[in-house]
CHARMM-style PDB file with segment names, atoms N, HN, CA, C and O in Angstrom:
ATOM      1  N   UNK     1       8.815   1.879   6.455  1.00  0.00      PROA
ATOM      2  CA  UNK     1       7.962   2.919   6.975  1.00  0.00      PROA
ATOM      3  C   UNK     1       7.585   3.914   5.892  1.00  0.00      PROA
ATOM      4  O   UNK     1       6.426   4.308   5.767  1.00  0.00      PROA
ATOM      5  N   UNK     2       8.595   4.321   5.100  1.00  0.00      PROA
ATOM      6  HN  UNK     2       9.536   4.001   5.201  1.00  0.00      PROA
ATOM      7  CA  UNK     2       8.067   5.431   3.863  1.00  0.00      PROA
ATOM      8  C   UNK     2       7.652   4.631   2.939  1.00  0.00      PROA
ATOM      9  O   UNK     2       7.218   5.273   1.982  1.00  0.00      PROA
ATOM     10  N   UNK     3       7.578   3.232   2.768  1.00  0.00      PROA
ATOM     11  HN  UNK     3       7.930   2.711   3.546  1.00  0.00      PROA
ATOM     12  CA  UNK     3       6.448   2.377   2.031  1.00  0.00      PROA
ATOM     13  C   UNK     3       4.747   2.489   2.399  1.00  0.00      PROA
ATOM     14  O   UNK     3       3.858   2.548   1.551  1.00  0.00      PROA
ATOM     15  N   UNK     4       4.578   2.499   3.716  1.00  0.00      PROA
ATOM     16  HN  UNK     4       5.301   2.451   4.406  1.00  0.00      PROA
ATOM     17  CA  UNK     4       3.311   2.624   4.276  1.00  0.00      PROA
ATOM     18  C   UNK     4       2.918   4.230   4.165  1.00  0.00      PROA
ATOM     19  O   UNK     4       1.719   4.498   4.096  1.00  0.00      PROA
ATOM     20  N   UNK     5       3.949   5.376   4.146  1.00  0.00      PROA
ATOM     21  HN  UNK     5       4.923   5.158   4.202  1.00  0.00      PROA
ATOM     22  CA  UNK     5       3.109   6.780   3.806  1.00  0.00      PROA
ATOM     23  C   UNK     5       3.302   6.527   2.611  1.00  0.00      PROA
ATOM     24  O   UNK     5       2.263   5.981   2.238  1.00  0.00      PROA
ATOM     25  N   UNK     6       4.120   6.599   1.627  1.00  0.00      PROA
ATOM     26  HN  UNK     6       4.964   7.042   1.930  1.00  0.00      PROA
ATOM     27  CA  UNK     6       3.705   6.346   0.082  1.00  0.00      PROA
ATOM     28  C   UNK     6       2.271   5.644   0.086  1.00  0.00      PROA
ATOM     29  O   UNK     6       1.307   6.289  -0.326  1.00  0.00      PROA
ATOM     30  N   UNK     7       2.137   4.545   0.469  1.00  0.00      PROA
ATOM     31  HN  UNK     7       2.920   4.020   0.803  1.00  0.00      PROA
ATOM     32  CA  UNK     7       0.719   4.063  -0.029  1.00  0.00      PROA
ATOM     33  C   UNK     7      -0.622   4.575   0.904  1.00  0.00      PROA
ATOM     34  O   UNK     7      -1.808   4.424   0.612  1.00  0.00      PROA
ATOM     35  N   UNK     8      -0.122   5.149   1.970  1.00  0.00      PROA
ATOM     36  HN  UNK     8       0.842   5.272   2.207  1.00  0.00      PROA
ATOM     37  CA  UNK     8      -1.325   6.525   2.534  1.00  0.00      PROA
ATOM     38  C   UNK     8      -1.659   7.462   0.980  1.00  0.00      PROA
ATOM     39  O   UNK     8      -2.618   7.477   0.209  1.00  0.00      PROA
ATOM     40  N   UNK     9      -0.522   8.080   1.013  1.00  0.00      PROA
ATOM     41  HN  UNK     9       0.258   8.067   1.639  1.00  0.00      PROA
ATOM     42  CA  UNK     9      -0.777   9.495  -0.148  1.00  0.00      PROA
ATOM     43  C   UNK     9      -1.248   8.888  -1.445  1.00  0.00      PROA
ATOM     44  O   UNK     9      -1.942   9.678  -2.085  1.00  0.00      PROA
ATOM     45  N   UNK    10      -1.042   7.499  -2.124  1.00  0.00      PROA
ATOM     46  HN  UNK    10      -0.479   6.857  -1.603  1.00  0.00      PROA
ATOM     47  CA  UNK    10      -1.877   6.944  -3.331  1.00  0.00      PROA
ATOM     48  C   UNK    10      -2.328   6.639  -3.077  1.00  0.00      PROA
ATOM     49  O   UNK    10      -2.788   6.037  -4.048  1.00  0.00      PROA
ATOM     50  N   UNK    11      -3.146   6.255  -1.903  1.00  0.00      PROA
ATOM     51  HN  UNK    11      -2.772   6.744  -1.114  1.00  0.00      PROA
ATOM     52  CA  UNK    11      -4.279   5.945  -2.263  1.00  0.00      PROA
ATOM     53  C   UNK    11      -4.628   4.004  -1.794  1.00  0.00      PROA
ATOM     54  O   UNK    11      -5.619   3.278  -1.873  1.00  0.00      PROA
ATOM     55  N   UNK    12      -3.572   3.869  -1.443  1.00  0.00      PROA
ATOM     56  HN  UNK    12      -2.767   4.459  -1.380  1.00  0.00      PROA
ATOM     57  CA  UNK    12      -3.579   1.717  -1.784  1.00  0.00      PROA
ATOM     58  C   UNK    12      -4.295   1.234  -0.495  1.00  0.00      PROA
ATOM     59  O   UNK    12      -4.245   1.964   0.495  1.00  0.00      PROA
ATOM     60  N   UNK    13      -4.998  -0.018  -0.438  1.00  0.00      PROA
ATOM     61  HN  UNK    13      -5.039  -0.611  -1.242  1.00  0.00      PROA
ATOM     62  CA  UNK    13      -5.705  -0.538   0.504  1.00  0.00      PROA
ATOM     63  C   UNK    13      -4.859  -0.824   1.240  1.00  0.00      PROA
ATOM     64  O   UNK    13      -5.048  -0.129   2.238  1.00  0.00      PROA
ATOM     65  N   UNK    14      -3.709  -1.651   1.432  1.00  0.00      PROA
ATOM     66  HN  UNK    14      -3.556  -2.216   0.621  1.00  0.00      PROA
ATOM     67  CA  UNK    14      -3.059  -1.873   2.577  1.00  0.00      PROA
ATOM     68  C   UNK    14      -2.861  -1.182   3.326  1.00  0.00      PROA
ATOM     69  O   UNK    14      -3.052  -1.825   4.357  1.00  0.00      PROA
ATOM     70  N   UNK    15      -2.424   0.326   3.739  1.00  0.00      PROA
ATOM     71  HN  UNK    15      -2.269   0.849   2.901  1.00  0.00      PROA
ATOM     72  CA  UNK    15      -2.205   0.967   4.511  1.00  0.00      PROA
ATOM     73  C   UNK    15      -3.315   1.584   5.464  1.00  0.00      PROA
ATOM     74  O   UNK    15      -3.251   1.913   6.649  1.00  0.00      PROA
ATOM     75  N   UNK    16      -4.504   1.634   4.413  1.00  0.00      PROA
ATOM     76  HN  UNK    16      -4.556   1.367   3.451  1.00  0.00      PROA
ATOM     77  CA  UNK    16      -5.660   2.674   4.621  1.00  0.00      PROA
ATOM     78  C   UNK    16      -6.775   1.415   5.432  1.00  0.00      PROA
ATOM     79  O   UNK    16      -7.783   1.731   6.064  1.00  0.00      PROA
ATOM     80  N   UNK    17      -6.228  -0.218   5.189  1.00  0.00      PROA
ATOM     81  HN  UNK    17      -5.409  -0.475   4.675  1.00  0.00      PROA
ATOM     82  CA  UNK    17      -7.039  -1.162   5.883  1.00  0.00      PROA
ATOM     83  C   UNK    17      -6.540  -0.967   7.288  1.00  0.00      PROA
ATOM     84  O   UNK    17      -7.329  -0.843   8.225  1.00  0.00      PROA
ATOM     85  N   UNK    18      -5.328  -0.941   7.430  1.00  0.00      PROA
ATOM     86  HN  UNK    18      -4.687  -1.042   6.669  1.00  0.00      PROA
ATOM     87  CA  UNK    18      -5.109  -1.031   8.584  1.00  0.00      PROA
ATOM     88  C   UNK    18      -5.416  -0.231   9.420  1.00  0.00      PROA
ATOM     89  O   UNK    18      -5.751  -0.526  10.568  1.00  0.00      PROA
ATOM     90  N   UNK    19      -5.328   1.150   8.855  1.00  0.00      PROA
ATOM     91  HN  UNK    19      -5.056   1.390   7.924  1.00  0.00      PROA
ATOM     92  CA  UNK    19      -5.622   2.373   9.806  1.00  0.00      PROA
ATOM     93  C   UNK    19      -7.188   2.077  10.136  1.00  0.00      PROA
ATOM     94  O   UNK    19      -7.715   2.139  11.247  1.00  0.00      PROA
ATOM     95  N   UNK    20      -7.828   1.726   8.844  1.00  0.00      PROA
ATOM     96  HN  UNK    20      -7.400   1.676   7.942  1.00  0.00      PROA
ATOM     97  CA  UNK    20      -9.555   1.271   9.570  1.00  0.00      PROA
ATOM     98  C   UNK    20      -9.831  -0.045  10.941  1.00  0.00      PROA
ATOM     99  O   UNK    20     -10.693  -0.135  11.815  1.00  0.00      PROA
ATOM    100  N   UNK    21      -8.660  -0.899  10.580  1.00  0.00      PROA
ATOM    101  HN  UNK    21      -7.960  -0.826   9.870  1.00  0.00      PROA
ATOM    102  CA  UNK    21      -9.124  -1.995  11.371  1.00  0.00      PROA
ATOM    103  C   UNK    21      -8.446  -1.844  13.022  1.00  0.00      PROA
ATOM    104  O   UNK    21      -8.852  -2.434  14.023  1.00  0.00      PROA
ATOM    105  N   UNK    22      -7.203  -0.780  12.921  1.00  0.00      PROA
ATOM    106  HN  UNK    22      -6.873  -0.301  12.108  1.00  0.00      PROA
ATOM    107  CA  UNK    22      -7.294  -0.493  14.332  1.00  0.00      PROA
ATOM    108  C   UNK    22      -8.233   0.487  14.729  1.00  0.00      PROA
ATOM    109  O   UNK    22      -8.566   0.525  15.914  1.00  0.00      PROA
ATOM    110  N   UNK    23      -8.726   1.314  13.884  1.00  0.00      PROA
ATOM    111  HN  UNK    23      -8.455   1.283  12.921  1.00  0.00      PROA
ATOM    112  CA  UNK    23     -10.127   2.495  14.246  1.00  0.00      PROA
ATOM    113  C   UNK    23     -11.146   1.440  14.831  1.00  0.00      PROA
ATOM    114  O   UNK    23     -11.603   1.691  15.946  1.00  0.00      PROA
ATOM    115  N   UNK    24     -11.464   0.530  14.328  1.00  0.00      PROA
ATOM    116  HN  UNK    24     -11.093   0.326  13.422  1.00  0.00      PROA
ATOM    117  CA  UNK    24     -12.504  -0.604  15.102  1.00  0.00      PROA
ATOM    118  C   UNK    24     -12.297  -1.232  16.234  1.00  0.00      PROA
ATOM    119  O   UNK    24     -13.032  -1.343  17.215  1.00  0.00      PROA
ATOM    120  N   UNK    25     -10.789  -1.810  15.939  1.00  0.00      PROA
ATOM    121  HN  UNK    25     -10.192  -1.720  15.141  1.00  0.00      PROA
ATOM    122  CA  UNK    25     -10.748  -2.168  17.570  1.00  0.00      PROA
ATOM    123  C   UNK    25     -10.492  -1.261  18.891  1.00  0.00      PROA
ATOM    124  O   UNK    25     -10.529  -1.715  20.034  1.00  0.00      PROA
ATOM    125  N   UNK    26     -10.229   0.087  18.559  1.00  0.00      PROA
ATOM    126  HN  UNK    26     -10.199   0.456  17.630  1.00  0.00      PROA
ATOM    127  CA  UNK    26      -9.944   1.050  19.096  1.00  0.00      PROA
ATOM    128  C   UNK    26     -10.927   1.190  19.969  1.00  0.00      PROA
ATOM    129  O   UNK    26     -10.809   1.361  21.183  1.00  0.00      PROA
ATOM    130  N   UNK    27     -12.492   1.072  18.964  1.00  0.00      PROA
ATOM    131  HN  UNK    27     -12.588   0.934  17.979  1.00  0.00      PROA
ATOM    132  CA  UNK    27     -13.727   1.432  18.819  1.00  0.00      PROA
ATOM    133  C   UNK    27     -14.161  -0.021  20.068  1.00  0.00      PROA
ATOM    134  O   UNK    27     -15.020  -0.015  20.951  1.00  0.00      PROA
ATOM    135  N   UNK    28     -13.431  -0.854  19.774  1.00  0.00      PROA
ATOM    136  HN  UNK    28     -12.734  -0.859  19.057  1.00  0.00      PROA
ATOM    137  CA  UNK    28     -14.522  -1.631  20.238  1.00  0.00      PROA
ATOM    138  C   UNK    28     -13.713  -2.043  22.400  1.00  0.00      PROA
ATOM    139  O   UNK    28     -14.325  -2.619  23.300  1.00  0.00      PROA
ATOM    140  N   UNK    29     -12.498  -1.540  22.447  1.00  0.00      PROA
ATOM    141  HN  UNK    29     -12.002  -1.072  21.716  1.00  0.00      PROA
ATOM    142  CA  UNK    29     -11.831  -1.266  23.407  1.00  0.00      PROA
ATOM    143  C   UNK    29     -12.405  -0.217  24.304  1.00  0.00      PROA
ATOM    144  O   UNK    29     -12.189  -0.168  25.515  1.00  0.00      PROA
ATOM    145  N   UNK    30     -13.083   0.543  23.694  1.00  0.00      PROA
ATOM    146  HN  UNK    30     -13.259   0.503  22.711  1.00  0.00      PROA
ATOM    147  CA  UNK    30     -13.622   1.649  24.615  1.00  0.00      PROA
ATOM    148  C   UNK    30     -14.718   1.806  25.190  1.00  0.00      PROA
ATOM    149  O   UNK    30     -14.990   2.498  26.171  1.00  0.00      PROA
ATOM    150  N   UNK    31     -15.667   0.829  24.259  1.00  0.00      PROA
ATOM    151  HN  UNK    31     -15.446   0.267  23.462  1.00  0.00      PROA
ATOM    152  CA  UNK    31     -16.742  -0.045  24.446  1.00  0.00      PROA
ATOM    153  C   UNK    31     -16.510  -0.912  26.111  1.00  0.00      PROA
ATOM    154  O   UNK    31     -17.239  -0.759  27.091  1.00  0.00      PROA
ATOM    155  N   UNK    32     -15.621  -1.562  26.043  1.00  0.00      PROA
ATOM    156  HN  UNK    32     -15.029  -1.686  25.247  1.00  0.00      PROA
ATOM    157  CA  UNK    32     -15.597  -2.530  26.621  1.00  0.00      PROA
ATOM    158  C   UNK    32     -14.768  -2.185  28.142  1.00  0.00      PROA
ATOM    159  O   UNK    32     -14.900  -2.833  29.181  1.00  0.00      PROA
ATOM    160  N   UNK    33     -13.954  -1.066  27.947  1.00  0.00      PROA
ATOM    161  HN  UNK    33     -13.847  -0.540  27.104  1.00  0.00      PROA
ATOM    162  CA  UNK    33     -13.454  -0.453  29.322  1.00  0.00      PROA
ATOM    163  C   UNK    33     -14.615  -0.140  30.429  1.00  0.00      PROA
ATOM    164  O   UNK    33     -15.798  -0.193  30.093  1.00  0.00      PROA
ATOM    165  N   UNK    34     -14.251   0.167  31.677  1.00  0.00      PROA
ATOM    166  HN  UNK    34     -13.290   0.210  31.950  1.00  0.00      PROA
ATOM    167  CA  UNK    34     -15.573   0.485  32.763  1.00  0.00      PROA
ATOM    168  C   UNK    34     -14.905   1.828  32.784  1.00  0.00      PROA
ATOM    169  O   UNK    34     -15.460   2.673  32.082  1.00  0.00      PROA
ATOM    170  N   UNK    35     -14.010   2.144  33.331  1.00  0.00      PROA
ATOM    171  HN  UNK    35     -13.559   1.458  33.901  1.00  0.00      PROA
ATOM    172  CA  UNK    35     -13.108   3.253  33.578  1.00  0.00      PROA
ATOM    173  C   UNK    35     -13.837   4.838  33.430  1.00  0.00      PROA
ATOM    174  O   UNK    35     -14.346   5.559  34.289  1.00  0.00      PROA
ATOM    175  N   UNK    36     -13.624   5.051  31.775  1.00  0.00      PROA
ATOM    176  HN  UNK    36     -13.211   4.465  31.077  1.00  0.00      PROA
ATOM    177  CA  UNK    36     -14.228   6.784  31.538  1.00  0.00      PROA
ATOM    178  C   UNK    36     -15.500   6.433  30.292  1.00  0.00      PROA
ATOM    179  O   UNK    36     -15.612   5.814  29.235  1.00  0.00      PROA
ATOM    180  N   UNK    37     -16.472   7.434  31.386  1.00  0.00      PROA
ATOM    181  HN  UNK    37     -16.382   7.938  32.245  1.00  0.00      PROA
ATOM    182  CA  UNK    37     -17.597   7.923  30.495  1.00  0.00      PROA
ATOM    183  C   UNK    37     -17.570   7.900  28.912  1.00  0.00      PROA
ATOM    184  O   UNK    37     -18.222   7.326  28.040  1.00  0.00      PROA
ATOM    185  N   UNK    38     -16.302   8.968  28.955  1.00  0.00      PROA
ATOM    186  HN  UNK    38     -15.772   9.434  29.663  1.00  0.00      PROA
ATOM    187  CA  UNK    38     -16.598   9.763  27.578  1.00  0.00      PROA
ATOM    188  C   UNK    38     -15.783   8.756  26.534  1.00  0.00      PROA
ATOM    189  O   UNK    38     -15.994   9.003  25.346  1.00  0.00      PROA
ATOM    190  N   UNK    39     -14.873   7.648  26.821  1.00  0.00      PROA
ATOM    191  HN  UNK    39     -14.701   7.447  27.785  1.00  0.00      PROA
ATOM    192  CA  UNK    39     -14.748   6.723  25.503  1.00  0.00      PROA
ATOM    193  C   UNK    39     -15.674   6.008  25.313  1.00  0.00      PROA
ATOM    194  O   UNK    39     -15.748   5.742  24.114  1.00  0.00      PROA
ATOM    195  N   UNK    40     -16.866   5.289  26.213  1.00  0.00      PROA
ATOM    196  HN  UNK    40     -16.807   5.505  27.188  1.00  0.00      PROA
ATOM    197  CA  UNK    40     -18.039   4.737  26.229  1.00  0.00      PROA
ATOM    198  C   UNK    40     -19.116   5.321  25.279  1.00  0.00      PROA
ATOM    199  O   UNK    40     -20.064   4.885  24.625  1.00  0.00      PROA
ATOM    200  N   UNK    41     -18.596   6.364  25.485  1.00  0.00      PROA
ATOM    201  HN  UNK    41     -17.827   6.718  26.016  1.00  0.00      PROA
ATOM    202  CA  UNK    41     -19.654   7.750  24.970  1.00  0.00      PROA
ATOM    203  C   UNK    41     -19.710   7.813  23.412  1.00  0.00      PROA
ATOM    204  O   UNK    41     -20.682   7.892  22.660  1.00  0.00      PROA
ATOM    205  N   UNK    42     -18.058   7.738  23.099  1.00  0.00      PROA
ATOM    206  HN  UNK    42     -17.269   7.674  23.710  1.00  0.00      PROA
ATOM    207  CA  UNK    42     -18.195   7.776  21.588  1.00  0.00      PROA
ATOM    208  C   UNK    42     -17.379   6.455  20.849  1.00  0.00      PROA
ATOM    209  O   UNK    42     -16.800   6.413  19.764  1.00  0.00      PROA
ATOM    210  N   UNK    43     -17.567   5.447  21.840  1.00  0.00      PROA
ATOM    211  HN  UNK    43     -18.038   5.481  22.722  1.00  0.00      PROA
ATOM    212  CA  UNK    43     -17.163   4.079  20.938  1.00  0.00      PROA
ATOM    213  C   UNK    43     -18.120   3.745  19.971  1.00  0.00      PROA
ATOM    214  O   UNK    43     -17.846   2.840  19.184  1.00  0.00      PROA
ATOM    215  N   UNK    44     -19.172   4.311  19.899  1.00  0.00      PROA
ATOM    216  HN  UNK    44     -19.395   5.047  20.539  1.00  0.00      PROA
ATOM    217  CA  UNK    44     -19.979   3.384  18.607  1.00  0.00      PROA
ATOM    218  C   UNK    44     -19.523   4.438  17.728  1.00  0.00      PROA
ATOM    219  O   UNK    44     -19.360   3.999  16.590  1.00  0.00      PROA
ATOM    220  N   UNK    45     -19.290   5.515  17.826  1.00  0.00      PROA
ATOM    221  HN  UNK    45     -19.421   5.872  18.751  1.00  0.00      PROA
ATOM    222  CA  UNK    45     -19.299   6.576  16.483  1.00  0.00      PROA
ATOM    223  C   UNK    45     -17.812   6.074  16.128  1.00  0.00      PROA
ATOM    224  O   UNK    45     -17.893   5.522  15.031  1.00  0.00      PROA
ATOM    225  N   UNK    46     -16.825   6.045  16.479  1.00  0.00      PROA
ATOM    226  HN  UNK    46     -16.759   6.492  17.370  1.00  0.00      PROA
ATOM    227  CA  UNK    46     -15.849   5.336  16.472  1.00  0.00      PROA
ATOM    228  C   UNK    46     -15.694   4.185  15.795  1.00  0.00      PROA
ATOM    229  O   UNK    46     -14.872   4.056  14.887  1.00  0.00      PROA
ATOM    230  N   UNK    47     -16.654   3.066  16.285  1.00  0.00      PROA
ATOM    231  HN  UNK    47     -17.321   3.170  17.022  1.00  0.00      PROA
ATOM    232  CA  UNK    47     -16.192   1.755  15.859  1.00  0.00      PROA
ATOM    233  C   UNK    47     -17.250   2.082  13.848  1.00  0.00      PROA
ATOM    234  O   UNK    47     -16.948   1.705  12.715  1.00  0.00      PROA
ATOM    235  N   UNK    48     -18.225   2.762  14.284  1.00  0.00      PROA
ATOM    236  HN  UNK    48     -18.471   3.068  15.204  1.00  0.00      PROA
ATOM    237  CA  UNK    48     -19.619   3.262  13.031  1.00  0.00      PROA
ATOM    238  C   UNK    48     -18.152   3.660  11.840  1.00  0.00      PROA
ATOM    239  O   UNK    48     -17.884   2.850  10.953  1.00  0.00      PROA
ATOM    240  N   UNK    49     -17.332   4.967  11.997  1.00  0.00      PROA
ATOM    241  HN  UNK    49     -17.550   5.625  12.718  1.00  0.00      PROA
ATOM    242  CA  UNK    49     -16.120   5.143  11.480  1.00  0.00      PROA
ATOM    243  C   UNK    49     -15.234   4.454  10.510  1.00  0.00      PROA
ATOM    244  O   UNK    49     -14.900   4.616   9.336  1.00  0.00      PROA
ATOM    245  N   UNK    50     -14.944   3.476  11.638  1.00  0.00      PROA
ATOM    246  HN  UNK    50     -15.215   3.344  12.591  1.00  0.00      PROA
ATOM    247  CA  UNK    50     -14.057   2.432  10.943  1.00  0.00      PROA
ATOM    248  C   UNK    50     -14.654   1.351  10.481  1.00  0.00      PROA
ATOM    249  O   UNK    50     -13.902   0.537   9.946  1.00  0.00      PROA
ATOM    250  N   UNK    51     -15.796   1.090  10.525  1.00  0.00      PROA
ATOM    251  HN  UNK    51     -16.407   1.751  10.960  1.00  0.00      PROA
ATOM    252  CA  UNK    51     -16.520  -0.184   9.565  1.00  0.00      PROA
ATOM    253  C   UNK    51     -16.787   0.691   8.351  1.00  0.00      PROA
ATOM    254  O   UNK    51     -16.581   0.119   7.280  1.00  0.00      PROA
ATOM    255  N   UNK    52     -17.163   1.838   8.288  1.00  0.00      PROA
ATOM    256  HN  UNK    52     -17.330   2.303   9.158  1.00  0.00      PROA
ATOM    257  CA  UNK    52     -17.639   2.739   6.900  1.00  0.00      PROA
ATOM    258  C   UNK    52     -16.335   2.766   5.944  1.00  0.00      PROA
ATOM    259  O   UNK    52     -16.318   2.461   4.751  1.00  0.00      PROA
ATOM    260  N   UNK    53     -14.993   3.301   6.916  1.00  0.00      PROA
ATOM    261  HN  UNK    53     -15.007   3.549   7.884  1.00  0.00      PROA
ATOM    262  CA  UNK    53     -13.919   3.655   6.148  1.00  0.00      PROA
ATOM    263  C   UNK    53     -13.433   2.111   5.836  1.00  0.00      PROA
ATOM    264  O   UNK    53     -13.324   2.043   4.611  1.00  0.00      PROA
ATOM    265  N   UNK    54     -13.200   1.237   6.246  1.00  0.00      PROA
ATOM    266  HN  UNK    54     -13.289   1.292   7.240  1.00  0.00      PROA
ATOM    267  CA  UNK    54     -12.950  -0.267   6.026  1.00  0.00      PROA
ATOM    268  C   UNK    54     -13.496  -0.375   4.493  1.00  0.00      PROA
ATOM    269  O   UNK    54     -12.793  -0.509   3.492  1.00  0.00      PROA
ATOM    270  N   UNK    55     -15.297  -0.260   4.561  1.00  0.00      PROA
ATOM    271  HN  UNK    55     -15.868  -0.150   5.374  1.00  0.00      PROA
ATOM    272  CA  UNK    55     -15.981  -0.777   3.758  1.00  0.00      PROA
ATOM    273  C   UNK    55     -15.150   0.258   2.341  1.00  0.00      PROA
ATOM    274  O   UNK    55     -14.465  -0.275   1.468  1.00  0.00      PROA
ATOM    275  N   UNK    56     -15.419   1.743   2.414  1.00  0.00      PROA
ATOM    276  HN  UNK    56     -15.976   2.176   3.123  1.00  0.00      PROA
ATOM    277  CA  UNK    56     -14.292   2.358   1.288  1.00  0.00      PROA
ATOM    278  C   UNK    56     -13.353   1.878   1.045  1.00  0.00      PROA
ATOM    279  O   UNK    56     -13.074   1.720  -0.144  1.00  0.00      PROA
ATOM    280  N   UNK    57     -12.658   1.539   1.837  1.00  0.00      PROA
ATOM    281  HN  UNK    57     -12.884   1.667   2.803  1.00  0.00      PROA
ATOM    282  CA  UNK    57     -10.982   1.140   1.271  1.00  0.00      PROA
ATOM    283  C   UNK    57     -11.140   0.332   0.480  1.00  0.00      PROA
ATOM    284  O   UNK    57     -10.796   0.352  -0.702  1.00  0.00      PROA
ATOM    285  N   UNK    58     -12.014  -0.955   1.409  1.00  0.00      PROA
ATOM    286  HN  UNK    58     -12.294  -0.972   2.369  1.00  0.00      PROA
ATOM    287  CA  UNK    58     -11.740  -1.765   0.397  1.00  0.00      PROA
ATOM    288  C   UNK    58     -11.858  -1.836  -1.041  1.00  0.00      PROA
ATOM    289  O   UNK    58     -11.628  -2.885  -1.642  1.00  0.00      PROA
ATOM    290  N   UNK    59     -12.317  -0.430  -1.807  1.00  0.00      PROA
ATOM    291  HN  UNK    59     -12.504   0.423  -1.319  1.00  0.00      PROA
ATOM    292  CA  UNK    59     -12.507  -0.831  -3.185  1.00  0.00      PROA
ATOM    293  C   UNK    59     -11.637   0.297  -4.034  1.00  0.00      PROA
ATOM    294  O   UNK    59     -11.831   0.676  -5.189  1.00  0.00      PROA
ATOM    295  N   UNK    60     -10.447   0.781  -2.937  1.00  0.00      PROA
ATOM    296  HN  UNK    60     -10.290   0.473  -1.999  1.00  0.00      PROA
ATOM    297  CA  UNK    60      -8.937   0.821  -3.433  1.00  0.00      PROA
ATOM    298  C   UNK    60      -8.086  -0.266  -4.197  1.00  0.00      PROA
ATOM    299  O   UNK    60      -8.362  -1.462  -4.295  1.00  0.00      PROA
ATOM    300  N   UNK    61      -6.985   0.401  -4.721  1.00  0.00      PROA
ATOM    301  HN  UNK    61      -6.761   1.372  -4.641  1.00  0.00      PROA
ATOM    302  CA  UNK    61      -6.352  -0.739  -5.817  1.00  0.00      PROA
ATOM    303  C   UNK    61      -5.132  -1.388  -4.858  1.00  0.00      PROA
ATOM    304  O   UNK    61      -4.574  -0.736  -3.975  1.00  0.00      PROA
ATOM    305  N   UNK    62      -4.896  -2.430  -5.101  1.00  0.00      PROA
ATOM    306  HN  UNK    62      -5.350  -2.960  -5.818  1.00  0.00      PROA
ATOM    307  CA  UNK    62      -3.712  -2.777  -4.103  1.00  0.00      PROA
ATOM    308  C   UNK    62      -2.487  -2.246  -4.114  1.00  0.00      PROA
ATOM    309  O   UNK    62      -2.076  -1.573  -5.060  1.00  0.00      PROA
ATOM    310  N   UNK    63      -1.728  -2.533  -2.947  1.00  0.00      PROA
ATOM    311  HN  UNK    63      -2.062  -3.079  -2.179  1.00  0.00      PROA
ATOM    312  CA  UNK    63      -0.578  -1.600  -3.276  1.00  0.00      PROA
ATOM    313  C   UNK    63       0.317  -2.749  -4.005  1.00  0.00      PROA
ATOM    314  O   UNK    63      -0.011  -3.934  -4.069  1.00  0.00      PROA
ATOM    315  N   UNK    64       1.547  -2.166  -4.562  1.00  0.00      PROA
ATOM    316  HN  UNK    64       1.814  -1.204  -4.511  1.00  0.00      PROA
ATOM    317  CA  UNK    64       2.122  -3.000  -5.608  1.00  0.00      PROA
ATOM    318  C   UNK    64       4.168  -3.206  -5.211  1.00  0.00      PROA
ATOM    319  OT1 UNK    64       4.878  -3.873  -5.962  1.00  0.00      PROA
TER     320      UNK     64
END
């Protein structure tokens, strides 16, 4: 676990992919619920989010 905040605070793709790729499915779960308005409301800005931050990470250095 203090492997994954170490590589939050430098900076490394592994940690910072993951946090993007559950931001997408997060994104794309809220989309897909009937339930409440307001996650419907802001699943695309959401899922928009985590494809942008994805696309950044990826050109982080790996973690080591």
């Amino acid at each position: 676990m203090t492997r994954f905040f170490k590589g939050l605070l430098t900076l490394k793709r592994g940690p910072w992919e993951l946090i993007a790729t559950l931001l997408i499915g997060v994104g794309v779960f809220m989309l897909m619920q009937p339930f409440y308005l307001w996650a419907y409301t802001y699943s695309f800005i959401v899922t928009l989010v985590g494809t942008v931050m994805f696309i950044v990470v990826s050109h982080f250095s790996e973690q080591e």
